[in-house]
N, C-alpha and C positions, 0 to 999 in steps of 0.2 A: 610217207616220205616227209622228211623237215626241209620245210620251205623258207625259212626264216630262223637263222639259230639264234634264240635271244636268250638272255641270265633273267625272265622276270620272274621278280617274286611273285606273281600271282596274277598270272595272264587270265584274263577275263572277258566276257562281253563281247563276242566275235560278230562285225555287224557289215555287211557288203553294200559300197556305197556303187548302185549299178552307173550312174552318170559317168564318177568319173572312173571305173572298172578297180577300184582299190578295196581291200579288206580294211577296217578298221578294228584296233582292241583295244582293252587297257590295261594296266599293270596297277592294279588297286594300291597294294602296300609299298610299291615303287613310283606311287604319286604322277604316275604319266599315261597319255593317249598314245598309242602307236600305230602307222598306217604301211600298209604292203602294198605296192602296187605290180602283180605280175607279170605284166607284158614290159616292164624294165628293170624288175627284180630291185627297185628300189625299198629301202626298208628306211621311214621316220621317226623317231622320237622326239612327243612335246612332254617336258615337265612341266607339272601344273605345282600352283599352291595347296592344291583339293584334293581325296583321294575320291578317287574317279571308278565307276563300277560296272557301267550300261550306257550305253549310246546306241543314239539313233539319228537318221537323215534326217531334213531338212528339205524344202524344195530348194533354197535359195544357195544351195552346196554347203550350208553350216550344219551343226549337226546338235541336238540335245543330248545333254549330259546327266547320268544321274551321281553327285557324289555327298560327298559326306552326310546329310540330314537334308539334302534337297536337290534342286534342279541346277543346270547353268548350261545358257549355250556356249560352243568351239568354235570357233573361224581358223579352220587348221593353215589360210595361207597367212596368218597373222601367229597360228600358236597357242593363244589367249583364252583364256574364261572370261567372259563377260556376263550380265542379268542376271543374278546369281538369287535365290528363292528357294526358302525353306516349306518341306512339305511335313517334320516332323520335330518341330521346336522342343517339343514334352520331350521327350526321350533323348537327353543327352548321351546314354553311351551306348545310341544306336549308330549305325552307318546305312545307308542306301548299297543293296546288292544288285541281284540279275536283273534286268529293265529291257524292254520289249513295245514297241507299237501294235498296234492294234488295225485289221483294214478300214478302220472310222478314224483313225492315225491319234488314239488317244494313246498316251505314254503311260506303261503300267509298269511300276517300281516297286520291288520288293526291298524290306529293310532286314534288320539283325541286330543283336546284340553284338557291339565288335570284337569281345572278349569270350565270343561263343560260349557263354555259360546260364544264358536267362532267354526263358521264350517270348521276348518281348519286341519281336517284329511282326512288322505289319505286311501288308500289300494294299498299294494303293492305285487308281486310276486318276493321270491328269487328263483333265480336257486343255481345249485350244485356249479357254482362256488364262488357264497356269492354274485354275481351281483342281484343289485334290479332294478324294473321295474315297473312303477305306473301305477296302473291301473283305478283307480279310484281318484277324487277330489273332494275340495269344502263338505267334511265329518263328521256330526258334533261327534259322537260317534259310531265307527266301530265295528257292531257285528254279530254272523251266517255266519261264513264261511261254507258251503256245498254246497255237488254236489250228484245231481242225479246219483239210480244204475251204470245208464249208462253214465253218465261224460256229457248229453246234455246240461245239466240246469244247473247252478249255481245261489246259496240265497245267499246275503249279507242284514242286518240288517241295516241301521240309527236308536239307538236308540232313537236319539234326538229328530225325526221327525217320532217317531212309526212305523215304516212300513218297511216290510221286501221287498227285491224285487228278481225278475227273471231273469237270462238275458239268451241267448243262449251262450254255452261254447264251445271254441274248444280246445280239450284235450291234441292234437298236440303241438298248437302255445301258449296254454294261453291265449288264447286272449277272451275276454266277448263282447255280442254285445247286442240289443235288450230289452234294460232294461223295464221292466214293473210291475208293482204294484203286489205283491205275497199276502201279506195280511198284516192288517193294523188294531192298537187297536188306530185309532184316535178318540175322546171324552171319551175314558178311561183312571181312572187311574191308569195305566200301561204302558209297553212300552214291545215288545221283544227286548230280549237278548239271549243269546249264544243257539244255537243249535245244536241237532244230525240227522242223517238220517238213515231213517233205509233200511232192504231190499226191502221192498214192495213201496220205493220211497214217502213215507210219511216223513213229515220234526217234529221232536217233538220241541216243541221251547220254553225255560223259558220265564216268564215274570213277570221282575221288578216290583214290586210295585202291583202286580196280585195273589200272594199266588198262582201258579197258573203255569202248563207246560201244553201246548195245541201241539197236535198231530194235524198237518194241512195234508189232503190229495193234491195228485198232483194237483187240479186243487186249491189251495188253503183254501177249503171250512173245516171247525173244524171236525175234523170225533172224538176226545177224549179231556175229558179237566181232567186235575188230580189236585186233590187242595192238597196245602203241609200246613202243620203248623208255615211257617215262610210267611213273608210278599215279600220276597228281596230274589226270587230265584234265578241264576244268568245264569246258564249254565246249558248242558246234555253230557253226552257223555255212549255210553254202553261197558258194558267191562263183564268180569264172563265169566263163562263156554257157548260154544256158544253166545256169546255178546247178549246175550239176556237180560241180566239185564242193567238197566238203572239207571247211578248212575248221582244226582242233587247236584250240590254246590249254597253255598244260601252265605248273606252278613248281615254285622250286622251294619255297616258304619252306620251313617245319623238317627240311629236310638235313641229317648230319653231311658230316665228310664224308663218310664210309657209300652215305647213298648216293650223294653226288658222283663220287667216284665212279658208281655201277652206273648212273643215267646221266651222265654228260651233256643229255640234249636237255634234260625239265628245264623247263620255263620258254622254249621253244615252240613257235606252230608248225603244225602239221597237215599233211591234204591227204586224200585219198579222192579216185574217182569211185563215188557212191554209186553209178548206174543207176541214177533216178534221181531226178529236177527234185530241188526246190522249190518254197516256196516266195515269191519275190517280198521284199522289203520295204514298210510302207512305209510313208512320209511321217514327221508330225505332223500336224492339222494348223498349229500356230503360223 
């Protein structure tokens, strides 16, 4: 069901803020933050100066931002970017993509080359005090930050190269080891991109170019496949009463006339009742 018909180019970073019961996303290449609130069907747009990629809470109701080549917090009753901090000054023609906290509330941001054509993003972990920490290289499109109920496992995404993967995570140190093949749409056309985890350790995961969010079980293998009405779905994240609802940001970017025509809704979010909790949303640690 479309809960919110929006024209973004490139809805993103679906992040459920439980205090005040609102969805929040972004519109990367449409340079704005947008927020849904359900129980009054209010739908907001902020333009920013920045292109905006990944948010996360906050305790104090602001929210961390990740865009262009670094961090900045939101104060959505103001609008504004403010404290604005670079995590990847070297690499001018990368951008910050999918961004995720962690249950130690450290903020993990994956970058890109903006021109998708070089594997030259990173993934990095910030701590509380805005120090960042690379953890990953050699990336051609950074997406699917999640972790297992239990914080073992960590998914990160290459969308460039289809295929999500696994490592073993220590929730301690941060630190990822053991990478291994999670699942993979090579000879399709599709790719994944951004996903949610739910309780029962099942990863639900959009995918690009697929009309299409596939629920992978732990061992990888499709346990659900949900077809959506747009082509360019982007992300998931669940948020509603018991995080049981699952809401999809979709993109309209890259698409002609001809296809607009046939999918009316892209760039729209979407819900569906998943029949099974989410995982809740943790704070940054700043």
């Amino acid at each position: 069901m479309c809960v919110v018909r929006r024209d973004c180019l490139l809805g993103e970073g679906p992040c459920w803020d439980e205090r005040g019961s609102t969805l929040y996303w972004v519109d990367i290449k449409g340079y704005a933050i947008e927020s849904f609130c359900p129980s009054t069907s209010t739908n907001r747009r902020f333009k920013l100066d920045a292109q905006p990629s990944g948010i996360a809470t906050r305790r104090d109701g602001t929210l961390i931002v990740a865009c262009d080549r670094g961090c900045a917090l939101f104060d959505p009753s103001s609008g504004t970017l403010h404290s604005k901090w670079s995590i990847e000054e070297d690499r001018l023609e990368n951008r910050c993509n999918d961004a995720k906290t962690d249950s130690m509330g450290r903020f993990w941001v994956g970058t890109m080359h903006d021109g998708e054509k070089e594997n030259t993003g990173a993934l990095y972990c910030i701590s509380a005090d805005r120090s960042a920490r690379r953890i990953l290289d050699n990336i051609g499109i950074s997406n699917t930050l999640a972790w297992s109920p239990d914080d073992s496992t960590f998914y990160f995404a290459d969308s460039r190269i289809q295929t999500i993967f696994a490592f073993n995570f220590n929730k301690v140190t941060g630190h990822v080891s053991n990478r291994r093949i999670f699942a993979t749409t090579l000879g399709q056309s599709m790719a994944p991109d951004g996903s949610a985890m739910d309780r029962e350790g099942y990863l639900w995961n959009a995918q690009w170019g697929g009309s299409r969010v596939v629920r992978y079980a732990p061992d990888g293998q499709i346990d659900r496949i949900i077809t959506l009405p747009v082509s360019q779905p982007t992300s998931c994240a669940f948020g509603g009463p018991g995080l049981s609802t699952l809401y999809i940001t979709s993109a309209r970017t890259g698409l002609d006339a001809g296809q607009l025509a046939r999918e009316p809704l892209a760039g729209s979010i979407f819900a569906l009742d998943a029949g099974v909790e989410g995982l809740p949303v943790h704070d940054f640690a700043a």
